[in-house]
C-alpha distance (Angstrom), angle and dihedral (degrees) to the residues before:
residue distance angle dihedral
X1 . . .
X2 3.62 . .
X3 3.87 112.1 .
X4 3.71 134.7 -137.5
X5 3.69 125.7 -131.6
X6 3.72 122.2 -134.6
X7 3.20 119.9 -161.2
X8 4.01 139.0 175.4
X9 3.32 127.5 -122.3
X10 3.65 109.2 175.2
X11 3.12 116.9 -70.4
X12 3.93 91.9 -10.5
X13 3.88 127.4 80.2
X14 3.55 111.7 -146.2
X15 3.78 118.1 -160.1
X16 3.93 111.9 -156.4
X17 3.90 132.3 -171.4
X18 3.81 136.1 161.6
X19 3.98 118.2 -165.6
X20 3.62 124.4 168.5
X21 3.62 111.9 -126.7
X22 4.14 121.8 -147.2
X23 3.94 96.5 -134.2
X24 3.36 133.7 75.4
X25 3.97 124.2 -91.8
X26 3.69 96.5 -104.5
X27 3.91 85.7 51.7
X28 3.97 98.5 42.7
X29 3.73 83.5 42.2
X30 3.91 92.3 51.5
X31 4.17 88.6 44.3
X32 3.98 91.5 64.4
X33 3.58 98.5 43.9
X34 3.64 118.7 34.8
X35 3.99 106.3 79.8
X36 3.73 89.6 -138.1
X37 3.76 95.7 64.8
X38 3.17 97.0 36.8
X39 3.72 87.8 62.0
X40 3.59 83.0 46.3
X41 3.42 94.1 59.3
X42 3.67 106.9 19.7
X43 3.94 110.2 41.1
X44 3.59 95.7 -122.0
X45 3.73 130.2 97.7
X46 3.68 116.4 -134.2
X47 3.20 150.5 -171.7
X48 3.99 132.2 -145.9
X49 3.31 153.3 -179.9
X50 3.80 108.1 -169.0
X51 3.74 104.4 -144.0
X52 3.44 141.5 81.9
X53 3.97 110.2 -71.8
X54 3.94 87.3 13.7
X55 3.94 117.4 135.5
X56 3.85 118.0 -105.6
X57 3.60 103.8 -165.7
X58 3.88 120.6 -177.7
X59 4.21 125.6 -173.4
X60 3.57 110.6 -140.0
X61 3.97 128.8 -156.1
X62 4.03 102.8 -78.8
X63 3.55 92.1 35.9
X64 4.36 91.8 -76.1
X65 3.82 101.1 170.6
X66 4.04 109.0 -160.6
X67 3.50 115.2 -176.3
X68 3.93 118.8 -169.0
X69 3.28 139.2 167.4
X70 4.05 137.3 -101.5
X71 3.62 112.2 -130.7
X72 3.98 106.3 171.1
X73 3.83 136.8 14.4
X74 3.63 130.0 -175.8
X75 3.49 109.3 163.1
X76 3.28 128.2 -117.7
X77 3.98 86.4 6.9
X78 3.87 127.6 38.2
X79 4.16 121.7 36.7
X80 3.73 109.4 176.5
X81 4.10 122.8 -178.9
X82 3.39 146.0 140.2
X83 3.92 125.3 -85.3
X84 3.94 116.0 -138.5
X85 3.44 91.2 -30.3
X86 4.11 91.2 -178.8
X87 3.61 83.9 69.1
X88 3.57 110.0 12.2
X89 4.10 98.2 43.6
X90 3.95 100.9 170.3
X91 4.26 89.7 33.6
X92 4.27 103.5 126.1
X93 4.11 123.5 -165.6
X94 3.49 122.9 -165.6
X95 3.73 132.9 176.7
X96 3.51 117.4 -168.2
X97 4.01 117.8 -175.2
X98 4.08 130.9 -177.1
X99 3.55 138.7 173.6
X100 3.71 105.7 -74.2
X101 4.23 112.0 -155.7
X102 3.57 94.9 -112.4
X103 3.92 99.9 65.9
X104 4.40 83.1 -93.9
X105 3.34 126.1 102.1
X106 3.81 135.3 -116.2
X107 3.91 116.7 -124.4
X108 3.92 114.7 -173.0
X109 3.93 98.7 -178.6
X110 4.17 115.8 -166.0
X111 3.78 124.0 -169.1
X112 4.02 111.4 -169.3
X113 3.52 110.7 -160.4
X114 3.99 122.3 178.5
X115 3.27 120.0 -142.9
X116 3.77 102.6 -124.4
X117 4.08 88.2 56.9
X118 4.65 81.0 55.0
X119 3.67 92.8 45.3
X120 4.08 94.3 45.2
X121 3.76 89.5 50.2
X122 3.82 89.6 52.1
X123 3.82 90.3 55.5
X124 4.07 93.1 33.4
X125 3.98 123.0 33.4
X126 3.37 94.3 -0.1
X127 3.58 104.5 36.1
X128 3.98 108.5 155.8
X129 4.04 93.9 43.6
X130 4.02 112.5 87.3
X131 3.70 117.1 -141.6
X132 3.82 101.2 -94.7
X133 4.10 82.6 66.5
X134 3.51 95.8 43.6
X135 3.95 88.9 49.9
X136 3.66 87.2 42.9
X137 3.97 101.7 49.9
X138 3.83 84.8 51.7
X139 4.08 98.2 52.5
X140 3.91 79.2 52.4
X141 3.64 98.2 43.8
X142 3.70 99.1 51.2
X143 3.82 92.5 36.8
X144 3.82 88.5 54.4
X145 3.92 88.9 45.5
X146 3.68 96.5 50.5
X147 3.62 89.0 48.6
X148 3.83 88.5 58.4
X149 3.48 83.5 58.3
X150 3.27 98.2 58.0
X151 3.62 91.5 42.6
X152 3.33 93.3 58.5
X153 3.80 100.7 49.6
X154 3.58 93.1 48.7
X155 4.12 89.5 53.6
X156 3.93 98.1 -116.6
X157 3.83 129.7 110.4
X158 3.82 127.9 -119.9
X159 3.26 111.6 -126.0
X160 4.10 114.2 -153.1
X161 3.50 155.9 174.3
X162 3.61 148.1 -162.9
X163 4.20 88.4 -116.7
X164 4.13 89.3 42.0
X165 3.83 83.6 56.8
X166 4.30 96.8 33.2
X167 4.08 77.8 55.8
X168 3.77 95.6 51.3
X169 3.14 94.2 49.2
X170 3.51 106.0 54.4
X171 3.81 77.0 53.0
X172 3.17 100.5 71.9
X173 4.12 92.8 37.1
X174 4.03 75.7 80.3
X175 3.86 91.5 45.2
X176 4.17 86.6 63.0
X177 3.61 115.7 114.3
């Protein structure tokens, strides 16, 4: 398990992870921004329109449609976009990959969060959860969905479950700032 690092930054979370990935640039590059692998990988089918102002569309479990928003491309090495921006509005991704020395790549994946986006989901679509669990169940989530990634470019499968991920996440409650 390779942990993220959250740190605060005002009045902005910033979820941080590194995880070296056992393909080559072009093909970790490929993996985050063709829809088809990332349904591959991911679960999720998507839709997108790689470059800047371009949809990203993803189809969630119970039919949840999120659209968002592409802000940056730099093929193979920076994809920037927005995160749930219906109910996360200022929430940023970006996934930056390089060369790594082995023939893999290097993915450093940030997730900036404000704070006013945590505190409104507490009192909106996730009313009952404070923001430490909110902050918490996200550290999991991505950590969970990188390591799909990873999973998937090594050619294994991720086995999981609902206490594997309850366990994570209280986890990173104690990574909180």
């Amino acid at each position: 398990m390779t942990d993220g690092i959250i740190e605060r930054d005002g009045e902005q979370v910033v979820f941080r992870y590194e995880r070296r990935l056992a393909r080559p640039l072009d093909a970790a590059w490929h993996a985050v921004t063709d829809p088809a692998e990332i349904e591959r990988w991911g679960g999720a089918r998507t839709e997108l329109d790689l470059r800047p102002g371009g949809q990203f569309v993803s189809h969630h479990q119970g039919g949840h449609r999120v659209e968002d928003r592409v802000l940056r491309v730099e093929p193979p090495h920076l994809f920037e976009h927005t995160y749930f921006k219906d109910v996360n509005p200022g929430a940023v991704v970006t996934w930056r990959l390089q060369k790594a020395d082995d023939d893999g790549a290097l993915l450093t994946f940030t997730h900036r969060l404000p704070m006013d986006d945590v505190r409104a989901a507490a009192e909106g679509i996730a009313a009952g959860d404070d923001p430490r669990t909110i902050l918490a169940r996200n550290g999991a989530g991505w950590h969970h969905v990188l390591d799909m990634l990873g999973a998937y470019l090594s050619g294994q499968s991720l086995p999981w479950s609902p206490q594997e991920q309850q366990a994570l996440q209280r986890h990173y409650a104690t990574l909180i700032p």
